[in-house]
C-alpha positions as CSV (number, residue, x, y, z in Angstrom):
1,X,25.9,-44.2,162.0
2,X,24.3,-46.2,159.5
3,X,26.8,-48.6,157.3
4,X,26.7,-47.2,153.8
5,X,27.4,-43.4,155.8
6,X,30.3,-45.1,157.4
7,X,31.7,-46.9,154.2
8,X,31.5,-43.2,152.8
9,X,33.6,-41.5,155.4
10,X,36.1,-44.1,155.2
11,X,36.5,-44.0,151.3
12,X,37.1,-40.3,151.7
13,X,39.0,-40.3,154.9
14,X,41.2,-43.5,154.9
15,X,41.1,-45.0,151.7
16,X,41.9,-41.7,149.1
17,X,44.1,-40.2,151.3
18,X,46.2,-43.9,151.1
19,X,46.0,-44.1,147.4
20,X,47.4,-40.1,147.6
21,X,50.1,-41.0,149.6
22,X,51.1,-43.9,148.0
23,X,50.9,-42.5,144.6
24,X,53.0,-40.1,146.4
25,X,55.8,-41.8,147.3
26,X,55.9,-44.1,144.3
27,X,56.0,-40.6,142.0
28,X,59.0,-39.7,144.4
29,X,61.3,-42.8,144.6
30,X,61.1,-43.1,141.0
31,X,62.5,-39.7,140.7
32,X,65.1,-40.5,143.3
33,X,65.5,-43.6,141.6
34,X,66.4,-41.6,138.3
35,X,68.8,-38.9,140.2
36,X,70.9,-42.1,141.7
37,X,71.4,-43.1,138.3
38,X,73.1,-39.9,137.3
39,X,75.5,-40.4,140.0
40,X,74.2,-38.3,142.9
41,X,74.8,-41.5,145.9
42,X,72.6,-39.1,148.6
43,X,69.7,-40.0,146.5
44,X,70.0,-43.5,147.0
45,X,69.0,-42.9,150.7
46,X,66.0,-41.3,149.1
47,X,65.2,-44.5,146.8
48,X,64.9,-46.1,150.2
49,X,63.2,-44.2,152.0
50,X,59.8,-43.0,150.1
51,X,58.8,-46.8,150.3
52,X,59.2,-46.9,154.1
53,X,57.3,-44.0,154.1
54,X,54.4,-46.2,152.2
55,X,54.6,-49.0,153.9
56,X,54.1,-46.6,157.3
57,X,51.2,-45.2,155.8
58,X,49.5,-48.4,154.9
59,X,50.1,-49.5,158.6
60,X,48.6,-46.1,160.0
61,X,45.8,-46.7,157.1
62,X,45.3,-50.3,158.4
63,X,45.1,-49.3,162.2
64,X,42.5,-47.0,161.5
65,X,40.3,-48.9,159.5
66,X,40.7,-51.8,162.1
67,X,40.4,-49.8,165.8
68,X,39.2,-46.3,164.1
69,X,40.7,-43.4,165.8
70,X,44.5,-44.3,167.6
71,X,43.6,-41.5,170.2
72,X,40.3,-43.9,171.1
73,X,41.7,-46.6,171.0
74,X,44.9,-45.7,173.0
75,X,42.3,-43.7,175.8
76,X,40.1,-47.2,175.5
77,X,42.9,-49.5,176.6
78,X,44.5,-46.9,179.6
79,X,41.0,-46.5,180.9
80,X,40.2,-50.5,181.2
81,X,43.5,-50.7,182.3
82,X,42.8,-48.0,185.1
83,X,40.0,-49.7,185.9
84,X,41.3,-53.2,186.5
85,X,44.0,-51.6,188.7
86,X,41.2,-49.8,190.8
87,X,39.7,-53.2,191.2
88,X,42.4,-54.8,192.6
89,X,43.7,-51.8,195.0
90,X,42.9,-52.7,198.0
91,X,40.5,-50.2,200.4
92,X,42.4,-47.3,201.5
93,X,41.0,-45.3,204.5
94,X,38.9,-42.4,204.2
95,X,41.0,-40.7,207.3
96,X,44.5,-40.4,207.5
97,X,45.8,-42.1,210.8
98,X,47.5,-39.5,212.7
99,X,51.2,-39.3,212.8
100,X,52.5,-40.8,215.6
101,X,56.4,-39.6,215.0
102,X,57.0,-36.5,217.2
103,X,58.9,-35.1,214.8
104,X,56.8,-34.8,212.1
105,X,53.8,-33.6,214.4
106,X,56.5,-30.8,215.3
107,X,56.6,-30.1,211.7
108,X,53.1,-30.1,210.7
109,X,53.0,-27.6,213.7
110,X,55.5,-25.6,211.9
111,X,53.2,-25.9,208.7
112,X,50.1,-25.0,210.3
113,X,51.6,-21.9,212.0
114,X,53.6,-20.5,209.3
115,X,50.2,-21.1,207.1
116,X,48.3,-18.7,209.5
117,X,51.5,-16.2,209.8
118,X,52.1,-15.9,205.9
119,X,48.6,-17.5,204.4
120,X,48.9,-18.8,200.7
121,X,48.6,-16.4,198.0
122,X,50.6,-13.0,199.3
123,X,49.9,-11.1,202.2
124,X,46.8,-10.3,203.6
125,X,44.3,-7.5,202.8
126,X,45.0,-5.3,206.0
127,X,43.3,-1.7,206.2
């Protein structure tokens, strides 16, 4: 994507939805503002809590415009991270060694027989 398509997307994507939302929540802790002047304490919480609300938008508007999508950058990081961990597993076997407890070769008998009883999924189709 060429820059000036890019600088586009993020004025209407990032940058307008920010000044929105901010204008937003000035609009509304100046009106809470106002109502905890006439006495009505709840509101106070309100006066509060619109500019938290800004300042959480300008830190989602700032991650995006740094890392782009979260989702991206989230998957990004878990897949190198999957990757280094692969790289330092050490080689399993392709075969699993055969049980040498009697017991559980007892049971996997048990498993193998009830399977062929009773397969998976219902009964058989019998005529």
């Amino acid at each position: 994507m060429s820059d000036s398509k890019q600088r586009r997307k993020d004025f209407w994507q990032l940058h307008i939805p920010l000044v929105v939302v901010l204008a937003f929540c000035s609009y509304a802790t100046m009106i809470e503002f106002a109502r905890a002047q006439e006495g009505i304490t709840r509101a106070w919480v309100y006066t509060f809590q619109w500019p938290i609300i800004g300042i959480f938008a300008i830190v989602v508007w700032n991650r995006y415009r740094k890392h782009g999508s979260i989702t991206k950058s989230i998957s990004r990081y878990f897949r190198e991270r999957a990757k280094r961990f692969e790289s330092l597993a050490p080689e399993t076997p392709a075969v699993e060694a055969a049980p040498s407890d009697p017991q559980e070769i007892a049971w996997r008998e048990y498993v193998a027989q009830m399977k062929r009883d009773n397969p998976p999924g219902g009964p058989p189709n019998r005529p």
